[in-house]
C-alpha positions in Angstrom: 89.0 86.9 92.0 88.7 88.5 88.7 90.4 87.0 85.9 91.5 88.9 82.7 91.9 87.9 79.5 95.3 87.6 77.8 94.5 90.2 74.5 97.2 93.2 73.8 95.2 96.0 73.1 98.0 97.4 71.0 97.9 93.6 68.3 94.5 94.3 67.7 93.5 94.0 64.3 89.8 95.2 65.4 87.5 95.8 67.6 83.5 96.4 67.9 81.6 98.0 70.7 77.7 98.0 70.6 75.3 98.9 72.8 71.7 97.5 72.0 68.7 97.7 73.8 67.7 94.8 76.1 65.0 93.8 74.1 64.8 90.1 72.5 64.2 91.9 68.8 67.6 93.5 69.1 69.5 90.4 69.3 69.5 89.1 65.9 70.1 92.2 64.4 73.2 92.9 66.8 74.7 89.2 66.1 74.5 89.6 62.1 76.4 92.7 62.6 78.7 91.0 64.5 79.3 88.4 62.6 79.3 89.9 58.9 82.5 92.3 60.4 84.2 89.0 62.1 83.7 87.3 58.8 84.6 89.8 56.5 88.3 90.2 58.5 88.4 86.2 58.7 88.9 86.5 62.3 87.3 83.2 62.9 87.6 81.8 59.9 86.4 78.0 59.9 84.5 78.7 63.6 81.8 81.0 62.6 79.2 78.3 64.1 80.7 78.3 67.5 81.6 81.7 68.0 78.0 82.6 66.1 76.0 80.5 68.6 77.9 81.4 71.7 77.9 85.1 71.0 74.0 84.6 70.3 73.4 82.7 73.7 75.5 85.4 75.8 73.2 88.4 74.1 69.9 86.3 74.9 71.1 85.3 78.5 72.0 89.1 78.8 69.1 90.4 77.4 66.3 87.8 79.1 67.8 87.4 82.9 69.9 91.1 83.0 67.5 93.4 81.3 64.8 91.3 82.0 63.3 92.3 78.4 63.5 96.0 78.6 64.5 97.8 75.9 65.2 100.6 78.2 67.9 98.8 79.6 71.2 98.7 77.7 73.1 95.3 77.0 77.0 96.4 76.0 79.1 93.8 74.0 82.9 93.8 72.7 84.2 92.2 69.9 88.1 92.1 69.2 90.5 90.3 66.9 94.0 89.7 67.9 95.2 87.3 65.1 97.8 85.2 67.7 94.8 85.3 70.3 92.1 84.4 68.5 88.5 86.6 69.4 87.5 88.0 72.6 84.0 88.6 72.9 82.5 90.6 76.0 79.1 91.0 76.8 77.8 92.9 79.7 74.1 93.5 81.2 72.4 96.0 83.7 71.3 93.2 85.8 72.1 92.0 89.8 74.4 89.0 88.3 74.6 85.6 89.4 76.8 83.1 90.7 77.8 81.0 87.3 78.7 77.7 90.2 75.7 77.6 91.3 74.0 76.8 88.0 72.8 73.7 87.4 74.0 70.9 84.9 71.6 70.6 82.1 73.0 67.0 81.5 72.0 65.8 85.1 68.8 64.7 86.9 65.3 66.2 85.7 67.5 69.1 84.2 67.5 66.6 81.0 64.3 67.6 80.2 63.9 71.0 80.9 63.1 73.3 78.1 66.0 75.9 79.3 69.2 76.1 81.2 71.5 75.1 78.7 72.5 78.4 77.5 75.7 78.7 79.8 76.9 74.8 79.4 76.5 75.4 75.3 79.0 78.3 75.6 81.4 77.0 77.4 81.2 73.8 75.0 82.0 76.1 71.8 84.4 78.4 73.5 88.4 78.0 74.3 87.9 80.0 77.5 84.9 81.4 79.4 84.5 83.3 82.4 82.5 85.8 84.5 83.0 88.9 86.0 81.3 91.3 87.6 79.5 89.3 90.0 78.4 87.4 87.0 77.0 90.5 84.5 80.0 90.1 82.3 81.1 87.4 80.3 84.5 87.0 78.4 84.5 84.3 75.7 87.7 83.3 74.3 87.9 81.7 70.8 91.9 80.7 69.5 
């Protein structure tokens, strides 16, 4: 079952849509952006970190395992502001998705010392609310 987040589209002080090619050089770029319009309206003033590395994490996850590094392919994200809700930030890819259960703990076993995997576990860490649609090519991060 799909859940939705709780934003009224009609209390929206902003929003941001960007498309960006699926291409590791176009994340930076596309986070800045981001971030320099979330700062400038104070949307998430005092939580820039969290939102700024979560938002980066979802774009690489996007970019690495949906597009697979293509910059053909098109990774889609959504940024709004609702000032009672906080900042819903959606990210979509052009992948097959994944089942976000079935990934493994990064904090268990021989996981510890892997060199990736934690991408997933960090956002939900820095995030109020996180979830997946889609069959797992969309993620909605909530930050109050």
């Amino acid at each position: 079952m799909e859940r939705r987040c709780e934003f009224d589209s009609g209390k929206l002080e902003w929003k941001r849509h960007l498309l960006m090619d699926g291409h590791k050089d176009a994340i930076s770029p596309a986070v800045e952006a981001l971030m320099e319009t979330m700062r400038q309206t104070g949307c998430v003033q005092g939580k820039e970190i969290e939102v700024e590395t979560a938002l980066r994490e979802a774009l690489a996850n996007a970019v690495i395992h949906g597009a697979k590094d293509n910059p053909e392919k098109k990774v889609e994200c959504w940024v709004a502001c609702d000032a009672s809700s906080g900042v819903l930030i959606i990210v979509r890819d052009p992948g097959e998705g994944f089942d976000p259960d079935k990934i493994p703990s990064p904090l268990h076993g021989e996981n510890v010392f892997s060199t990736h995997g934690r991408g997933i576990y960090m956002i939900n860490q820095l995030m109020d609310e996180v979830h997946f649609d889609r069959g797992g090519t969309e993620i909605h991060m909530i930050k109050r």
